[in-house]
C-alpha positions in Angstrom: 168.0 165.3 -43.9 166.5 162.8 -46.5 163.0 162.4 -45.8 160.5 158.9 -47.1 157.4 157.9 -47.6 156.2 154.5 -46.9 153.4 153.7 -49.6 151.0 150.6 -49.4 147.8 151.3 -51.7 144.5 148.9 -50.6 142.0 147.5 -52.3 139.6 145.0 -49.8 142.4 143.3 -47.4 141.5 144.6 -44.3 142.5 141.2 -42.9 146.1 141.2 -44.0 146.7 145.1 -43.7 145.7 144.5 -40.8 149.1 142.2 -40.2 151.1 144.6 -43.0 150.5 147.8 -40.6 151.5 145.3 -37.8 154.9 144.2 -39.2 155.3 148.4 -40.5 155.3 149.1 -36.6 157.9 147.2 -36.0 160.4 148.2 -38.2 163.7 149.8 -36.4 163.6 153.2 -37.1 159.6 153.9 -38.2 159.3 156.8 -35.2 162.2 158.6 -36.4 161.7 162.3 -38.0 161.3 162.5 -41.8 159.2 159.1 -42.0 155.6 159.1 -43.1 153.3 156.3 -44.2 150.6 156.5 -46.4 147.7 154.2 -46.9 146.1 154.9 -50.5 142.3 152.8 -50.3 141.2 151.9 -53.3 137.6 152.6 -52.6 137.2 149.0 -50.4 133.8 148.1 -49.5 135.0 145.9 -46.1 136.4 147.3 -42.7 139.7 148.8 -44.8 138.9 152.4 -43.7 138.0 151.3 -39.8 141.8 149.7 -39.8 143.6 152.6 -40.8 142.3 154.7 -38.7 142.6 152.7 -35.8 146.5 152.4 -36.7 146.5 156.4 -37.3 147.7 156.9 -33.1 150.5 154.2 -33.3 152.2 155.2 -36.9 153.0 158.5 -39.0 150.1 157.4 -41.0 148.3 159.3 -43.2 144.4 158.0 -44.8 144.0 158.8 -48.6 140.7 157.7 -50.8 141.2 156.8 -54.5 137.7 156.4 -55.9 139.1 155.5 -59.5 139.6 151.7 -58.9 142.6 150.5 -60.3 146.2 149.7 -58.8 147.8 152.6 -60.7 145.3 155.0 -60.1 146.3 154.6 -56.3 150.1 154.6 -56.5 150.0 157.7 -59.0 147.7 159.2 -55.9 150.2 158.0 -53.5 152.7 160.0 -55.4 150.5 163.0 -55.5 150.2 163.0 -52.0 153.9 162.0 -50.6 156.2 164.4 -48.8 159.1 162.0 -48.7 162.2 162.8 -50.9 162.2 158.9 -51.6 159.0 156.7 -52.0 159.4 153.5 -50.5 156.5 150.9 -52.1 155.3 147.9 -50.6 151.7 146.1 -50.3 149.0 145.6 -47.9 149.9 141.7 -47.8 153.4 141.5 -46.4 155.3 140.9 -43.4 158.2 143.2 -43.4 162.1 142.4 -41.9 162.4 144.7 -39.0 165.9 145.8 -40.7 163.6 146.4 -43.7 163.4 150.4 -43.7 167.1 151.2 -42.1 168.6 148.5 -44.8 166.7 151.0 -47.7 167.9 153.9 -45.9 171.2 153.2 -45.9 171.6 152.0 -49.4 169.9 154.9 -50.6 171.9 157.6 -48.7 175.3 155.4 -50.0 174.6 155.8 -53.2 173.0 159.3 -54.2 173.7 158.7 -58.2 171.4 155.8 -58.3 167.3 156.8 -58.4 165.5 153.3 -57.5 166.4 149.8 -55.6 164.4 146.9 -55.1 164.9 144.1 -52.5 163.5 139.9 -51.8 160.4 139.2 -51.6 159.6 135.0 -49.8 156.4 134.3 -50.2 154.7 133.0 -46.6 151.7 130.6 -47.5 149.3 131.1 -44.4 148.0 127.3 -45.3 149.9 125.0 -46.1 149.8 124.7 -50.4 148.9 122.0 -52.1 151.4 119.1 -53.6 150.7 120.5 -57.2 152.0 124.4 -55.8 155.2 122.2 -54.6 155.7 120.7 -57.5 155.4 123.2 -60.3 157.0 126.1 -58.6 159.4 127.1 -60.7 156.8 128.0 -63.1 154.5 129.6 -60.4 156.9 131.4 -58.4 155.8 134.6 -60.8 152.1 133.9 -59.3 153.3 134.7 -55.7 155.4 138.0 -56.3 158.7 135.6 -55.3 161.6 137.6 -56.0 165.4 137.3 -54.8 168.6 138.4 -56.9 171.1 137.4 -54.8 172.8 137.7 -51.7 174.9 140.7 -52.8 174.4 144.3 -53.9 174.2 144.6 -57.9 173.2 146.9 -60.4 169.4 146.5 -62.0 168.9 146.0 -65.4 166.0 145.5 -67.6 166.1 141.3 -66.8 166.9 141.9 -63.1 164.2 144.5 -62.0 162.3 144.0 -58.2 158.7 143.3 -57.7 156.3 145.9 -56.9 155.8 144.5 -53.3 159.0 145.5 -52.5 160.8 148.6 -54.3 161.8 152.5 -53.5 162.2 155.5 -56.2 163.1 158.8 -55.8 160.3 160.8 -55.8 161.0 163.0 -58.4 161.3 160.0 -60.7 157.9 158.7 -59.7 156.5 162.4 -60.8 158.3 162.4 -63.8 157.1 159.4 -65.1 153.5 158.4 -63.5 152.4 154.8 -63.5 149.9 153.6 -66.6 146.8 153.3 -65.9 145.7 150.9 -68.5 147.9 148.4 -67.1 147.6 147.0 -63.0 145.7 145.2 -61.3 141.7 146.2 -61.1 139.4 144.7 -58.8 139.5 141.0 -59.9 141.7 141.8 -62.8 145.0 140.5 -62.5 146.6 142.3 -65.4 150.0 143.6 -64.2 153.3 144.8 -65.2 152.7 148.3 -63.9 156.1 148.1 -62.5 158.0 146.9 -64.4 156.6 149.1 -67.2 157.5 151.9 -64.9 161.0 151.0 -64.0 161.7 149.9 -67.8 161.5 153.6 -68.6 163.1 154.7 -65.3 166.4 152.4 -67.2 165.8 153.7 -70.7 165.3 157.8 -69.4 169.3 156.6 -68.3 168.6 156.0 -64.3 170.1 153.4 -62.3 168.9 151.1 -59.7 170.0 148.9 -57.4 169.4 145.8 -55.5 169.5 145.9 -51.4 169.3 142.3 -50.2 169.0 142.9 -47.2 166.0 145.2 -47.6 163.7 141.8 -47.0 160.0 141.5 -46.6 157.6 138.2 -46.7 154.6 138.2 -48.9 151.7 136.6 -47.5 149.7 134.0 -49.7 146.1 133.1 -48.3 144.4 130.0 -49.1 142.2 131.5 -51.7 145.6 132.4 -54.1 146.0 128.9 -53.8 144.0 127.8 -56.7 143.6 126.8 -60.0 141.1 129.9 -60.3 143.8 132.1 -59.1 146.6 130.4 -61.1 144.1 130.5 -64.6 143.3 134.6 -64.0 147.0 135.1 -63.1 148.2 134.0 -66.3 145.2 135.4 -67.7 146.5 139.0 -66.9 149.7 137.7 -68.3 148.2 137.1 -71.8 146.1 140.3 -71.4 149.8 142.2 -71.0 151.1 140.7 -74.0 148.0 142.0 -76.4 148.3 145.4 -75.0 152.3 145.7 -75.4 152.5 144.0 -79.4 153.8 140.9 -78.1 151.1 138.1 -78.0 151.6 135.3 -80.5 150.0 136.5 -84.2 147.2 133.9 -84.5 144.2 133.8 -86.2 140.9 133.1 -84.9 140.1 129.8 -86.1 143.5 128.8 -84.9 143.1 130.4 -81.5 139.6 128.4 -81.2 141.5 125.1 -82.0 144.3 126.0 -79.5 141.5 126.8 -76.9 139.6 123.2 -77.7 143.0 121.5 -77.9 143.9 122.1 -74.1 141.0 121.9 -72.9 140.3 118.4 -74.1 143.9 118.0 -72.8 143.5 119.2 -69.5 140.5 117.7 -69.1 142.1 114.5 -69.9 145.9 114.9 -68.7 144.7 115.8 -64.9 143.0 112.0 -64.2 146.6 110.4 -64.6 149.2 112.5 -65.5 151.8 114.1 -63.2 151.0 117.5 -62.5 153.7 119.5 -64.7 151.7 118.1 -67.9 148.0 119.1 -66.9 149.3 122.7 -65.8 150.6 123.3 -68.6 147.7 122.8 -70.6 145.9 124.7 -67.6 147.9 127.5 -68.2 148.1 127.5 -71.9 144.1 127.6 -72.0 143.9 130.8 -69.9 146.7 132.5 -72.1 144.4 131.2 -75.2 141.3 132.0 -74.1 142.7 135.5 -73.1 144.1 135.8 -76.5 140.7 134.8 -78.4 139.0 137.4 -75.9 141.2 140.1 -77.5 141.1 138.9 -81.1 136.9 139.2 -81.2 137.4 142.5 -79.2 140.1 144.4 -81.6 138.0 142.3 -84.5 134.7 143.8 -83.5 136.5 147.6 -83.3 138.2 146.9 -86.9 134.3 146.1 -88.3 132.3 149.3 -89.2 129.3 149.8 -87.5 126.1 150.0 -89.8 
């Protein structure tokens, strides 16, 4: 009998876990034999630890304590830990579809050849978001893990890949090739791309995946992700991705300092009258600057000998 693992790892949500564990409870099929969850904290400092164990009575749930801080450094202790022949991830800030761990199930038992899937993820704003959010959507959907390939059953690739809110990997896989610490998110850092890093060399080590669209879960978006904070230190993370892989834009420093001062005056200016697609972009385009600069002085100042 194939056995899973249900993985969320934790870092300070104790709020929304709360409502994740909730939603895990339901699922059809979560008492059945061969099904375990495990709840990785990243070494939270609020009432994470209280919740889990007061959920320990009503689910197959097992605690586990990552002191290392960093989004990687959980799943890879996840993985350590997991008796499931399949790992099913997901995040402490979703609402799952009932259906959600039979429709994995059955995928994955249709098809053994394949070795991961991914299914949709809506995002669920808990306030309503603000006329700017509406507006410019299309170029924030990326901010709120929204992901949805279709109605039908396809094969991934390495431009269709799921979020990390919502995918499963054979466990074997996940051992074989253990996320990268030096990228996630860490504390406040919003660097990412673990998993898509991950699954990118899943595809070129020759193993296939597949979408499950009916594998559905809701990811749920406080008020607080609903800023121009957020938005600036999402794409941020973005630009911070880019100088680690080789792929930022090769500028200079005096032209990243111009860039920087260029959208800044233009946001500053652009937001007292212009619709909001032309001051984001110069929102967004300073964060990815100033992220850029950032790295420039730092690989500039490892480049100059010490005296």
């Amino acid at each position: 009998m194939m056995r899973y693992t249900i993985a969320i790892c934790t870092y300070n949500r104790a709020a929304l876990l709360e409502r994740t564990l909730t939603s895990l409870s339901q699922l059809v099929g979560i008492q059945s034999t061969g099904i375990e969850v495990i709840v990785v904290d990243n070494h939270s400092t609020d009432t994470t630890a209280q919740v889990i164990e007061a959920w320990k009575p009503k689910l197959p749930l097992r605690y586990c304590h990552e002191p290392q801080q960093g989004h990687c450094f959980a799943r890879n202790c996840a993985v350590a830990q997991a008796q499931g022949d399949v790992i099913l991830w997901t995040d402490d800030d979703v609402q799952l579809d009932p259906n959600w761990l039979n429709a994995y199930r059955q995928a994955i038992e249709s098809d053994p050849a394949a070795s991961f899937w991914g299914g949709p993820i809506e995002p669920l704003f808990l306030t309503p978001p603000p006329r700017w959010v509406q507006q410019n959507w299309s170029r924030l959907a990326g901010c709120y893990a929204a992901r949805d390939l279709g109605l039908a059953p396809r094969e991934l690739d390495a431009d269709h890949l799921p979020y990390g809110a919502n995918f499963a990997v054979r466990t074997e896989a996940c051992r074989q090739f253990p996320f990268d610490t030096q990228l996630g998110r860490r504390g406040a850092n919003l660097m990412g791309d673990d998993e898509r890093d991950f699954l990118w060399r899943l595809l070129q080590a020759k193993h296939r995946g597949r979408w499950v669209p009916s594998a559905k879960l809701q990811h749920l978006i406080p008020s607080n992700r609903l800023t121009l904070q957020y938005v600036r230190d999402y794409f941020a993370g973005q630009a911070a991705v880019q100088c680690r892989g080789g792929t930022a834009p090769a500028f200079n420093a005096d032209q990243l300092a111009q860039a920087v001062r260029h959208h800044w005056l233009a946001w500053q200016f652009t937001r007292l009258y212009a619709p909001s697609p032309i001051w984001l972009d110069h929102w967004i385009k300073l964060a990815m600057f100033r992220q850029w600069q950032k790295d420039k002085a730092a690989e500039s100042a490892l480049a100059t000998p010490s005296r």
